[in-house]
mmCIF file of the N, C-alpha and C atoms, coordinates in Angstrom:
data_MODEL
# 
_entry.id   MODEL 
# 
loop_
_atom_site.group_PDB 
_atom_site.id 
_atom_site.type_symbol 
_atom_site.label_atom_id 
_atom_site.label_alt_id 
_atom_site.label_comp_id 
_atom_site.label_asym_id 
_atom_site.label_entity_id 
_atom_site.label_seq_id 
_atom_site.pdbx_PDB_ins_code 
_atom_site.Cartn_x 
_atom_site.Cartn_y 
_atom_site.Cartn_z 
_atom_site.occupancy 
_atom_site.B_iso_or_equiv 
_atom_site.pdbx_formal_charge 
_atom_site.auth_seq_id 
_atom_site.auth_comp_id 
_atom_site.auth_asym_id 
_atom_site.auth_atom_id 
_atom_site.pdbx_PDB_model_num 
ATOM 1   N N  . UNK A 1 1  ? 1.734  -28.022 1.530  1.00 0.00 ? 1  UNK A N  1 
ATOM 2   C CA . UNK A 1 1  ? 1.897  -29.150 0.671  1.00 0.00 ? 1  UNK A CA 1 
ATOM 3   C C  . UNK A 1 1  ? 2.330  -30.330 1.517  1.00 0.00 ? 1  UNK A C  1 
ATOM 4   N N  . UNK A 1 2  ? 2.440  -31.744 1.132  1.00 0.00 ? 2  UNK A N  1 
ATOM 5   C CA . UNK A 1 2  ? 2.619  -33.060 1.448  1.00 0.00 ? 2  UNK A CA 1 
ATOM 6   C C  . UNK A 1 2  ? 2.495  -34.149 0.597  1.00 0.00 ? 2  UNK A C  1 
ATOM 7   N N  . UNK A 1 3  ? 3.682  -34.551 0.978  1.00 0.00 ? 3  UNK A N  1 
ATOM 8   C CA . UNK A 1 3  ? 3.552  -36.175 0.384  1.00 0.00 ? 3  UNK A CA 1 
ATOM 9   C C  . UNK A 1 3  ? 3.391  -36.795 1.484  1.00 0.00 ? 3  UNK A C  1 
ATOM 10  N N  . UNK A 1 4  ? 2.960  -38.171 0.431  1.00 0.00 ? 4  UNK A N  1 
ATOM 11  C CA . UNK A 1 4  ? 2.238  -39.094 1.105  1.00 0.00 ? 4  UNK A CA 1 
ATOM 12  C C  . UNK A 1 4  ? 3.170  -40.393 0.998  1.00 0.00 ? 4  UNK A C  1 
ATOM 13  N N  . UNK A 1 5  ? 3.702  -41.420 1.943  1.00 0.00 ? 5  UNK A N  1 
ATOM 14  C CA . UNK A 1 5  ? 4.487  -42.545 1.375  1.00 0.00 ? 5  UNK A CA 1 
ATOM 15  C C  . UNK A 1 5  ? 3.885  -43.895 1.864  1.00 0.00 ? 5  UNK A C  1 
ATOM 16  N N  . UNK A 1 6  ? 3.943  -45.074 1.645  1.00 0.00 ? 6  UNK A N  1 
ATOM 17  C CA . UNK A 1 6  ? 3.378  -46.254 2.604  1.00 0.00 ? 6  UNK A CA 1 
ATOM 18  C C  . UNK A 1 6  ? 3.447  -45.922 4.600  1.00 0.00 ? 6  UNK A C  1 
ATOM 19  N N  . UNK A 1 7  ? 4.576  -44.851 4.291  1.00 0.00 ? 7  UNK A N  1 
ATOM 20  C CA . UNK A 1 7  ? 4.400  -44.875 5.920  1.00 0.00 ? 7  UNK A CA 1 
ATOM 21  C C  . UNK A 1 7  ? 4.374  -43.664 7.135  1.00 0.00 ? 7  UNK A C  1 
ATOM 22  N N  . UNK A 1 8  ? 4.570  -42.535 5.582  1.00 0.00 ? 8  UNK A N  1 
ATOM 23  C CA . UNK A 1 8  ? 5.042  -41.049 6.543  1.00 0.00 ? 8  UNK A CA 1 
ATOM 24  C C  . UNK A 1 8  ? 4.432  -40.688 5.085  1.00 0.00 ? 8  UNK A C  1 
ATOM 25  N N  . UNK A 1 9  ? 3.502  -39.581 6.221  1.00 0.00 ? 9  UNK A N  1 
ATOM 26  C CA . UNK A 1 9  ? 3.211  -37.695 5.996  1.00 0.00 ? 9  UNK A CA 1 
ATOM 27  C C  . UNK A 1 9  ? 4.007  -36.586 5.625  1.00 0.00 ? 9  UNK A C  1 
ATOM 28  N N  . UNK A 1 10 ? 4.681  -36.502 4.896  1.00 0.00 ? 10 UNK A N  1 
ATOM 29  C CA . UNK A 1 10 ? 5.838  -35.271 4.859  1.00 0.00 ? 10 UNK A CA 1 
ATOM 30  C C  . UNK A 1 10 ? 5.379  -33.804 5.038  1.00 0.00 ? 10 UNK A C  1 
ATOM 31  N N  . UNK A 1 11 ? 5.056  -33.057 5.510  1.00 0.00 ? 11 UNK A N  1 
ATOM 32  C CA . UNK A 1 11 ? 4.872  -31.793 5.143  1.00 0.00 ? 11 UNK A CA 1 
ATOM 33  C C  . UNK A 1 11 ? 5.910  -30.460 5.227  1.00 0.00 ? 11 UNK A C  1 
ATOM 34  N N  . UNK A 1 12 ? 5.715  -29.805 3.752  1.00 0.00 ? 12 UNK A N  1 
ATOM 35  C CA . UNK A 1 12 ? 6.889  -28.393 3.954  1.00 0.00 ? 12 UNK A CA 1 
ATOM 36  C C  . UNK A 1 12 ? 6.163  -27.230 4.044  1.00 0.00 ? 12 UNK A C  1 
ATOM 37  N N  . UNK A 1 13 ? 7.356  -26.412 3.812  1.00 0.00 ? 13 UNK A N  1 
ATOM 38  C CA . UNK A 1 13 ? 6.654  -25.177 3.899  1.00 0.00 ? 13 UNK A CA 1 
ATOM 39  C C  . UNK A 1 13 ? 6.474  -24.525 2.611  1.00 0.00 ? 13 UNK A C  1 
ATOM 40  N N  . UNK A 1 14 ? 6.209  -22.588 2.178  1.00 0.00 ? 14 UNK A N  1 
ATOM 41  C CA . UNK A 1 14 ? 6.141  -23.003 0.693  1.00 0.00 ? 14 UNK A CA 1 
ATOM 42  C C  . UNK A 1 14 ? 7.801  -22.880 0.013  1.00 0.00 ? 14 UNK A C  1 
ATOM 43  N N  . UNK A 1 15 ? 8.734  -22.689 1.224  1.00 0.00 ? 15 UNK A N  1 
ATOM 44  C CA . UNK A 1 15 ? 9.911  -23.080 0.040  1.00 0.00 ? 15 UNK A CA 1 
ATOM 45  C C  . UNK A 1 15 ? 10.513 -24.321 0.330  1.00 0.00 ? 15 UNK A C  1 
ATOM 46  N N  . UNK A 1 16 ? 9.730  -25.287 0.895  1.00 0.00 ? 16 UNK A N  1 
ATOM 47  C CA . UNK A 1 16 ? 10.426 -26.123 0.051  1.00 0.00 ? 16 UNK A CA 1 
ATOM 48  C C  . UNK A 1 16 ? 10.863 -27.279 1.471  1.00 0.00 ? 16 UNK A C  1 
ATOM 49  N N  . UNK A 1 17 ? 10.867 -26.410 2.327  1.00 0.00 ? 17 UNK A N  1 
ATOM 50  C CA . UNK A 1 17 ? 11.738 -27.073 4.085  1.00 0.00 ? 17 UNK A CA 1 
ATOM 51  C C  . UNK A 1 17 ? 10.583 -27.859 4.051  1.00 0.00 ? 17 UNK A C  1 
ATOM 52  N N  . UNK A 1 18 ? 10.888 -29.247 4.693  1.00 0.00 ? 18 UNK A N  1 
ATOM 53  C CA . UNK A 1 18 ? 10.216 -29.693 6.063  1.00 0.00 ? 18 UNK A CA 1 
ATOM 54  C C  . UNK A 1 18 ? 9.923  -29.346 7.171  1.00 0.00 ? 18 UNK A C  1 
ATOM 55  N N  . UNK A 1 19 ? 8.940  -29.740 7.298  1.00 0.00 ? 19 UNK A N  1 
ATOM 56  C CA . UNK A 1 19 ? 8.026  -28.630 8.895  1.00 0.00 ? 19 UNK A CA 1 
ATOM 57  C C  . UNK A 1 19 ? 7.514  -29.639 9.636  1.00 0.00 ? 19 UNK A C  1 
ATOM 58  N N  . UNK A 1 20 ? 7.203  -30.574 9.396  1.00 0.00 ? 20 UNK A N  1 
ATOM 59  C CA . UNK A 1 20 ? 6.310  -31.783 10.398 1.00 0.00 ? 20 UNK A CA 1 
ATOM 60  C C  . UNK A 1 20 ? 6.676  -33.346 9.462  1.00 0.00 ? 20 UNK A C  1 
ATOM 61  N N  . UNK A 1 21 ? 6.873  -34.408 9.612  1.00 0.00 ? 21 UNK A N  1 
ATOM 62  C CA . UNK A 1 21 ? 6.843  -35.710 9.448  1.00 0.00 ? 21 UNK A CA 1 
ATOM 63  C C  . UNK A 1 21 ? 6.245  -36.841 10.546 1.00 0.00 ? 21 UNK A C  1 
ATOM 64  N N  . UNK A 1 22 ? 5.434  -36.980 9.715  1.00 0.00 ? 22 UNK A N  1 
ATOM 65  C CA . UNK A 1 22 ? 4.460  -38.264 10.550 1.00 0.00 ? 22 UNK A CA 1 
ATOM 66  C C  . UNK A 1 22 ? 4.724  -39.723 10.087 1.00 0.00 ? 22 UNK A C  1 
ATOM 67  N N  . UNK A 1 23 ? 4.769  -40.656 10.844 1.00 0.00 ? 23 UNK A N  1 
ATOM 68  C CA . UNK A 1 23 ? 5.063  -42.279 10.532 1.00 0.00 ? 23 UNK A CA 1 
ATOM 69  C C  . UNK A 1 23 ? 4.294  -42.951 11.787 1.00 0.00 ? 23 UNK A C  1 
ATOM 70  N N  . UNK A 1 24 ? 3.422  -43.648 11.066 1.00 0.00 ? 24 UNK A N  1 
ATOM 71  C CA . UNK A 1 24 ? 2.716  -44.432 11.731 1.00 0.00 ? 24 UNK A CA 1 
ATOM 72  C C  . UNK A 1 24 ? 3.544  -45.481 12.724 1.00 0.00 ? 24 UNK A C  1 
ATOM 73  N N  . UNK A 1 25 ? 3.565  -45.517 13.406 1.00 0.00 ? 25 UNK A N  1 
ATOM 74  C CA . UNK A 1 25 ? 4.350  -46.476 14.505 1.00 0.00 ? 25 UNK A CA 1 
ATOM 75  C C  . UNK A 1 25 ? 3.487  -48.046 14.670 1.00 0.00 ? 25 UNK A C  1 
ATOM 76  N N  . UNK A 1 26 ? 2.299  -47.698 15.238 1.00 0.00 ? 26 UNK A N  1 
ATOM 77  C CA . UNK A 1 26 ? 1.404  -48.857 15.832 1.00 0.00 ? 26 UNK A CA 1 
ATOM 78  C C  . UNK A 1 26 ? -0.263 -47.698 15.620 1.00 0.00 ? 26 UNK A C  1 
ATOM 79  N N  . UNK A 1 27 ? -1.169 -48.885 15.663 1.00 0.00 ? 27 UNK A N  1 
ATOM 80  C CA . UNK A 1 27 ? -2.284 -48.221 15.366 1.00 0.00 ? 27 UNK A CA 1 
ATOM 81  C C  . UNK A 1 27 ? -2.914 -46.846 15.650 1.00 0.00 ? 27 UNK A C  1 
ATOM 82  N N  . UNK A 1 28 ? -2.070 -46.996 17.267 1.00 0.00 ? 28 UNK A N  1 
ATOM 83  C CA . UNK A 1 28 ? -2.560 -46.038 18.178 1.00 0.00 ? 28 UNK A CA 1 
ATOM 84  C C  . UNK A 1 28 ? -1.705 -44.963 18.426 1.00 0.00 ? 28 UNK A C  1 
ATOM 85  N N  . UNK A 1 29 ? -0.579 -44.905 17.774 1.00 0.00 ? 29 UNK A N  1 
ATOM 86  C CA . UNK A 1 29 ? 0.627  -44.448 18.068 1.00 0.00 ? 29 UNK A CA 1 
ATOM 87  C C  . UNK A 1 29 ? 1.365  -43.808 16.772 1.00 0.00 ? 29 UNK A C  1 
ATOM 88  N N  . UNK A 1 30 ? 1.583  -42.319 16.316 1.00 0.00 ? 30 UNK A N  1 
ATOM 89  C CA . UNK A 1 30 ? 2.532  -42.070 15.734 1.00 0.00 ? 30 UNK A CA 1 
ATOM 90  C C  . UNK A 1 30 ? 3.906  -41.173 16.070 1.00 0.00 ? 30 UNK A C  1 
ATOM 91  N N  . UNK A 1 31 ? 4.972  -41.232 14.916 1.00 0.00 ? 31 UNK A N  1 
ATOM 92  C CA . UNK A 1 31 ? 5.958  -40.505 15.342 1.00 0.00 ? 31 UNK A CA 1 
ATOM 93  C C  . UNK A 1 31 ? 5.910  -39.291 14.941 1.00 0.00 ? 31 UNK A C  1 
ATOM 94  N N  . UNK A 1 32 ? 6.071  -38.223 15.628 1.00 0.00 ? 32 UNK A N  1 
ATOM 95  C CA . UNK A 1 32 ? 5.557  -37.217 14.656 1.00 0.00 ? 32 UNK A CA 1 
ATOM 96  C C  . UNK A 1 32 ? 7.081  -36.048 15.073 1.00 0.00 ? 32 UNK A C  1 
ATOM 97  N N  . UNK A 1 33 ? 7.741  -35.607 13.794 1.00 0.00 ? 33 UNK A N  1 
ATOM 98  C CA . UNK A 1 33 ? 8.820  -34.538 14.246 1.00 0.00 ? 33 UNK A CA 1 
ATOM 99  C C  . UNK A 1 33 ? 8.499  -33.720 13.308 1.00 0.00 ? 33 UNK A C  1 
ATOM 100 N N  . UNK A 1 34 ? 9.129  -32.720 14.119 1.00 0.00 ? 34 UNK A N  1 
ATOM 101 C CA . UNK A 1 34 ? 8.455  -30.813 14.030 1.00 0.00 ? 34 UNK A CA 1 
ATOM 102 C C  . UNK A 1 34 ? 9.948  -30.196 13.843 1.00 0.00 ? 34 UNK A C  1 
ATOM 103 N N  . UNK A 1 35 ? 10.026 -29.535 12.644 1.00 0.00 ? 35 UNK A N  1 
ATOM 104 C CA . UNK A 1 35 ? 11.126 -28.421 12.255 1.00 0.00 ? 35 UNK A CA 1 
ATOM 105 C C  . UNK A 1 35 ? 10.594 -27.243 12.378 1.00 0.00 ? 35 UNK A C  1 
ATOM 106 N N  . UNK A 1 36 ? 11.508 -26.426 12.642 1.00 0.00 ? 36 UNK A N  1 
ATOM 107 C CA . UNK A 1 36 ? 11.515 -25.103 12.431 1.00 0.00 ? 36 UNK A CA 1 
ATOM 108 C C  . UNK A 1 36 ? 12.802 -24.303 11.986 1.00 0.00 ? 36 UNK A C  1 
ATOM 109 N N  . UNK A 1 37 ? 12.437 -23.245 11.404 1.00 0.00 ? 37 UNK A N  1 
ATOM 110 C CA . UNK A 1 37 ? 13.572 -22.790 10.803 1.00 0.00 ? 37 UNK A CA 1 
ATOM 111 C C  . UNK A 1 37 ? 13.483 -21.088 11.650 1.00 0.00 ? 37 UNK A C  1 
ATOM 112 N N  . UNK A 1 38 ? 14.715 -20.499 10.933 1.00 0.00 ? 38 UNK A N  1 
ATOM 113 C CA . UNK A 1 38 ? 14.556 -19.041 11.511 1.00 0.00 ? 38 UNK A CA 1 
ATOM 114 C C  . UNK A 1 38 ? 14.360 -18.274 10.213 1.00 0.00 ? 38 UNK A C  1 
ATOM 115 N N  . UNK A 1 39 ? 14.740 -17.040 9.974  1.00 0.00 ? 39 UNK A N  1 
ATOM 116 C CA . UNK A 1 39 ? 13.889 -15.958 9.253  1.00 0.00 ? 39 UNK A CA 1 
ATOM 117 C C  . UNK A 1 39 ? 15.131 -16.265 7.813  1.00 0.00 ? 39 UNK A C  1 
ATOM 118 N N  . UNK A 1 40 ? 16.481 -16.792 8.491  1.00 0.00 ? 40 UNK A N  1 
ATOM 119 C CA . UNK A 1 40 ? 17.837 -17.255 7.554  1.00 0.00 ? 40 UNK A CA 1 
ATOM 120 C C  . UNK A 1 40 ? 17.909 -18.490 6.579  1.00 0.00 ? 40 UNK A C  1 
ATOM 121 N N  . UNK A 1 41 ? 16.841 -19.232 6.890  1.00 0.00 ? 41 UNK A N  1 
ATOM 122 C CA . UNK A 1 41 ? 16.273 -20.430 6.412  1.00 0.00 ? 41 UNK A CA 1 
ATOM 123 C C  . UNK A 1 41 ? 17.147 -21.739 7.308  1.00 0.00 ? 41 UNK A C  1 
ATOM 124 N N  . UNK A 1 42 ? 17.689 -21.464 8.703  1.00 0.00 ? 42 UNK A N  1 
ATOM 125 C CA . UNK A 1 42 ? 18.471 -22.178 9.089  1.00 0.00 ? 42 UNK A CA 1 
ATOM 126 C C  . UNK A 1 42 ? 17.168 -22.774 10.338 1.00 0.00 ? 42 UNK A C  1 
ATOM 127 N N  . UNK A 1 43 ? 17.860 -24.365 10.397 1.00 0.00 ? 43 UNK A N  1 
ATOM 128 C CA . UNK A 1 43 ? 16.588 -24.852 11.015 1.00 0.00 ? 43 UNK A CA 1 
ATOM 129 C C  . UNK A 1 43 ? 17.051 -24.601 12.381 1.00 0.00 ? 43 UNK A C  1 
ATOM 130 N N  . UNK A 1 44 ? 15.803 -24.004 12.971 1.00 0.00 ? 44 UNK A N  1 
ATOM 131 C CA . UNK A 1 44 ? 16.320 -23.449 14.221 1.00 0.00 ? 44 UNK A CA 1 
ATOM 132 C C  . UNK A 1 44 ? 15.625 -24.765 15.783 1.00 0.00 ? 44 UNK A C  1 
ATOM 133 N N  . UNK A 1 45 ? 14.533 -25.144 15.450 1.00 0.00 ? 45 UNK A N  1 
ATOM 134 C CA . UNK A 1 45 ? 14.389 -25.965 16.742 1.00 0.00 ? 45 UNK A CA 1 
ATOM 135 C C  . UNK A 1 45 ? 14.094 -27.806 15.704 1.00 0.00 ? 45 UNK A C  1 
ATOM 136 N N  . UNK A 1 46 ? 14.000 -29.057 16.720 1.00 0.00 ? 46 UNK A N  1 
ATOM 137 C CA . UNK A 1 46 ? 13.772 -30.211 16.073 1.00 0.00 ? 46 UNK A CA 1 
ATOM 138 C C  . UNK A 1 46 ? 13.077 -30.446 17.146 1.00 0.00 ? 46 UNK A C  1 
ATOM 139 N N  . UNK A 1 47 ? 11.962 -31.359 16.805 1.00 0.00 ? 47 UNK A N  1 
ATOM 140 C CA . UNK A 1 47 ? 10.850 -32.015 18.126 1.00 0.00 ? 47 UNK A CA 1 
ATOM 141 C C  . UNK A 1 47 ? 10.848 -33.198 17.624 1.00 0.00 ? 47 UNK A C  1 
ATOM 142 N N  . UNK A 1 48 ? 10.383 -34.580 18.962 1.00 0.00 ? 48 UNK A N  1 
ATOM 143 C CA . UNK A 1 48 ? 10.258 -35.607 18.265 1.00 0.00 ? 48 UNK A CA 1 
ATOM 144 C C  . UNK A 1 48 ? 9.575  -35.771 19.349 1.00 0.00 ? 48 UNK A C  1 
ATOM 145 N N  . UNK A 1 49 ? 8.127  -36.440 18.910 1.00 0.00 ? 49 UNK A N  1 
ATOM 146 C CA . UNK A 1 49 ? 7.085  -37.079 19.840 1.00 0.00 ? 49 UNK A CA 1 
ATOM 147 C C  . UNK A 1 49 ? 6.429  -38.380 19.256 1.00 0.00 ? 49 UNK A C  1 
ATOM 148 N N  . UNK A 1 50 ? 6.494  -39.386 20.747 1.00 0.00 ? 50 UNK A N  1 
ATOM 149 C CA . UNK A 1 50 ? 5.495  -40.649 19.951 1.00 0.00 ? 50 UNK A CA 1 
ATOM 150 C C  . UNK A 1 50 ? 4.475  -40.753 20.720 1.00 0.00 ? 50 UNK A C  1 
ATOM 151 N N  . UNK A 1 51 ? 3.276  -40.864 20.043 1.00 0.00 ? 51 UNK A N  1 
ATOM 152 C CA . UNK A 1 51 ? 2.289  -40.585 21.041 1.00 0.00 ? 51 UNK A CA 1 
ATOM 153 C C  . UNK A 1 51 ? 2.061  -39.181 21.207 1.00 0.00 ? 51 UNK A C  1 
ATOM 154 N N  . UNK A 1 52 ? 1.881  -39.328 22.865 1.00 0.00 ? 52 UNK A N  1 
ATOM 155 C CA . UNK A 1 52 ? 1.861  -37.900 23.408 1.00 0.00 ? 52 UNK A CA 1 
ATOM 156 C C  . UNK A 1 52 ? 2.822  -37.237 24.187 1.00 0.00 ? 52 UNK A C  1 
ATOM 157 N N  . UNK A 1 53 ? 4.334  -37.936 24.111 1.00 0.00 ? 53 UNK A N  1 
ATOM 158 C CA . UNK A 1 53 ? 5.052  -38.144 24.381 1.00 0.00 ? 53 UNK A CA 1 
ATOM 159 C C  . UNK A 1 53 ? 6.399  -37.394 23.733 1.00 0.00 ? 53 UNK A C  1 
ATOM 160 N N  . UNK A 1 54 ? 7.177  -36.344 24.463 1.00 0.00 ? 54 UNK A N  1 
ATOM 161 C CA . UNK A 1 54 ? 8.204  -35.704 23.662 1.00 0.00 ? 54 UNK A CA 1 
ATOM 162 C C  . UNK A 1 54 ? 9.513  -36.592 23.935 1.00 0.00 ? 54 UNK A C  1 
ATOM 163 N N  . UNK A 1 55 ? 10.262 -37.126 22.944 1.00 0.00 ? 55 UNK A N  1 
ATOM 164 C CA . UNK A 1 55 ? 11.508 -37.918 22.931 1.00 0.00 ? 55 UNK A CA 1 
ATOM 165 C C  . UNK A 1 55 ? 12.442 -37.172 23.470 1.00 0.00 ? 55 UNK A C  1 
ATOM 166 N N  . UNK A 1 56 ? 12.553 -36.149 22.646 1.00 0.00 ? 56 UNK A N  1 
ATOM 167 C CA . UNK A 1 56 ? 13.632 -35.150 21.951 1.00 0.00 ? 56 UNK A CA 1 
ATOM 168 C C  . UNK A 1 56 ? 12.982 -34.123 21.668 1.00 0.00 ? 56 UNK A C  1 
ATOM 169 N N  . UNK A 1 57 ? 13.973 -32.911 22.106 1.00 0.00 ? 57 UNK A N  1 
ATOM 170 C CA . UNK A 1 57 ? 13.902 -31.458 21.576 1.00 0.00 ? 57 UNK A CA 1 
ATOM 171 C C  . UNK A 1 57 ? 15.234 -31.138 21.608 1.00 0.00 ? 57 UNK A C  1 
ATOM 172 N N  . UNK A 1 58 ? 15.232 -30.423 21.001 1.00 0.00 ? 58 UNK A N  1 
ATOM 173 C CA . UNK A 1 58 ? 16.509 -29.331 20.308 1.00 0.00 ? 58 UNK A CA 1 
ATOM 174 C C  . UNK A 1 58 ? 16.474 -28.217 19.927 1.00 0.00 ? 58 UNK A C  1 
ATOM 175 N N  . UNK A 1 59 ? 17.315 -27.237 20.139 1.00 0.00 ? 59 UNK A N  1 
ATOM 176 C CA . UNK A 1 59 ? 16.786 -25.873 19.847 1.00 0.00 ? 59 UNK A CA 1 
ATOM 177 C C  . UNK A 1 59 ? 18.585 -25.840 18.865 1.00 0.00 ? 59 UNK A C  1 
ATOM 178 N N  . UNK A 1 60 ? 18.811 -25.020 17.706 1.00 0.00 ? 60 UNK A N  1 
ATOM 179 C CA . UNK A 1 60 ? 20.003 -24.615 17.368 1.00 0.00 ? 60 UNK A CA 1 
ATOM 180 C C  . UNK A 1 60 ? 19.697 -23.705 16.903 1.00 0.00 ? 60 UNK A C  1 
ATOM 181 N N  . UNK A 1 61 ? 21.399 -22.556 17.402 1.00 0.00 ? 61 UNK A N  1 
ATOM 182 C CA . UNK A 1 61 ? 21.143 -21.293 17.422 1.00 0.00 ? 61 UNK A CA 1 
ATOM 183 C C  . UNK A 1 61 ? 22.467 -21.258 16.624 1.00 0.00 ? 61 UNK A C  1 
ATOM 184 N N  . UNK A 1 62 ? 22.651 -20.041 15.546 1.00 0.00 ? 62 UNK A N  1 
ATOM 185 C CA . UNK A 1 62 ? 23.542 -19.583 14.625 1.00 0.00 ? 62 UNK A CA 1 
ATOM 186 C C  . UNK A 1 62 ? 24.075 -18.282 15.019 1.00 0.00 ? 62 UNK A C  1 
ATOM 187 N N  . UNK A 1 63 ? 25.418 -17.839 14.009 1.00 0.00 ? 63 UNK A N  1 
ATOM 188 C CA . UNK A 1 63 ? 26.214 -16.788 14.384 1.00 0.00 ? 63 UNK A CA 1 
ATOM 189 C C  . UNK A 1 63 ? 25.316 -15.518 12.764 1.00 0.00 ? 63 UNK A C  1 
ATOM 190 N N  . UNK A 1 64 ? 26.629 -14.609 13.055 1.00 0.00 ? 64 UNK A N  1 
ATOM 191 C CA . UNK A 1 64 ? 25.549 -13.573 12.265 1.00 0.00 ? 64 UNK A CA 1 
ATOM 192 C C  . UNK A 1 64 ? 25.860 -14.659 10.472 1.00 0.00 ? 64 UNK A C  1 
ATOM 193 N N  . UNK A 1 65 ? 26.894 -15.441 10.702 1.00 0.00 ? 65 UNK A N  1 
ATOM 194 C CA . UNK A 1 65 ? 27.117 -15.951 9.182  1.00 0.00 ? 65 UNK A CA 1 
ATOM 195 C C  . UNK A 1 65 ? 26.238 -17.461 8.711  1.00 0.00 ? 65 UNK A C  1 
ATOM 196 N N  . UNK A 1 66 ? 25.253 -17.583 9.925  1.00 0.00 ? 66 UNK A N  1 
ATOM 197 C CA . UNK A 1 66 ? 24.687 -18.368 9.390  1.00 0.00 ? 66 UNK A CA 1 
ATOM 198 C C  . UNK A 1 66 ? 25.746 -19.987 9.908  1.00 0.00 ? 66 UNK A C  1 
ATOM 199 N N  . UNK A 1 67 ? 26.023 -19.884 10.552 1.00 0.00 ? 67 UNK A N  1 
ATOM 200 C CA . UNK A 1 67 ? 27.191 -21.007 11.163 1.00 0.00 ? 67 UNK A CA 1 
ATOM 201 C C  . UNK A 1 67 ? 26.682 -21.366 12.447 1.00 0.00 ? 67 UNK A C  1 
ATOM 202 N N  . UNK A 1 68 ? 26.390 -22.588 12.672 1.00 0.00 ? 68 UNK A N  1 
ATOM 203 C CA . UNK A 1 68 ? 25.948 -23.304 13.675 1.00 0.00 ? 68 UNK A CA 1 
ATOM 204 C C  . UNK A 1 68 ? 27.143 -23.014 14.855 1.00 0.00 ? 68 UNK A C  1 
ATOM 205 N N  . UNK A 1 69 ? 26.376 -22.795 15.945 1.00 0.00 ? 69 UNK A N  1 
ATOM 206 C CA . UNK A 1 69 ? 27.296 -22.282 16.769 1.00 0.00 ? 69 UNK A CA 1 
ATOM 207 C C  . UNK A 1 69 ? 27.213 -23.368 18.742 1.00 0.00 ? 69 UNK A C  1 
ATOM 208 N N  . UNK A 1 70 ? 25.403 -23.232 18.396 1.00 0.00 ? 70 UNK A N  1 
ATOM 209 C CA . UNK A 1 70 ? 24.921 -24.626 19.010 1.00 0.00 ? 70 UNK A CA 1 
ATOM 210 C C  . UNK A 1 70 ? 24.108 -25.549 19.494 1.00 0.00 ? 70 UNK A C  1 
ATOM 211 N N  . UNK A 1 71 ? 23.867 -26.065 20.098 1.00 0.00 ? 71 UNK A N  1 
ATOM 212 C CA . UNK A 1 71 ? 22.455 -27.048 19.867 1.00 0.00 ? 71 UNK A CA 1 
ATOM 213 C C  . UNK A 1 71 ? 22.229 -27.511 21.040 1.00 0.00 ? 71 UNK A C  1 
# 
């Protein structure tokens, strides 16, 4: 599934998370960030690319309670 807004792509998964967001930057150019979650529903990595270009990555890792532990 996805919405659509004047400027970003949203897409989830089927419960419900965000998985990818797109925003047009410049013609040639978008922003595009990437979630992921783990099997706990806890989001486990974040990506951010403009272009072809990675900004940012992040990976976060949890304890057995589901408690951010670190990033």
């Amino acid at each position: 599934m996805f919405y659509i807004s004047m400027y970003a792509c949203v897409y989830a998964d089927v419960s419900g998370q965000v998985t990818k967001e797109t925003t047009k930057l410049t013609k040639n150019k978008d922003v595009v960030k990437n979630y992921s979650y783990d099997s706990a529903d806890n989001k486990s990595a974040f990506k951010v690319k403009v272009g072809d270009a990675t900004k940012l990555s992040l990976s976060y890792e949890y304890d057995g309670s589901s408690r951010l532990i670190s990033v």
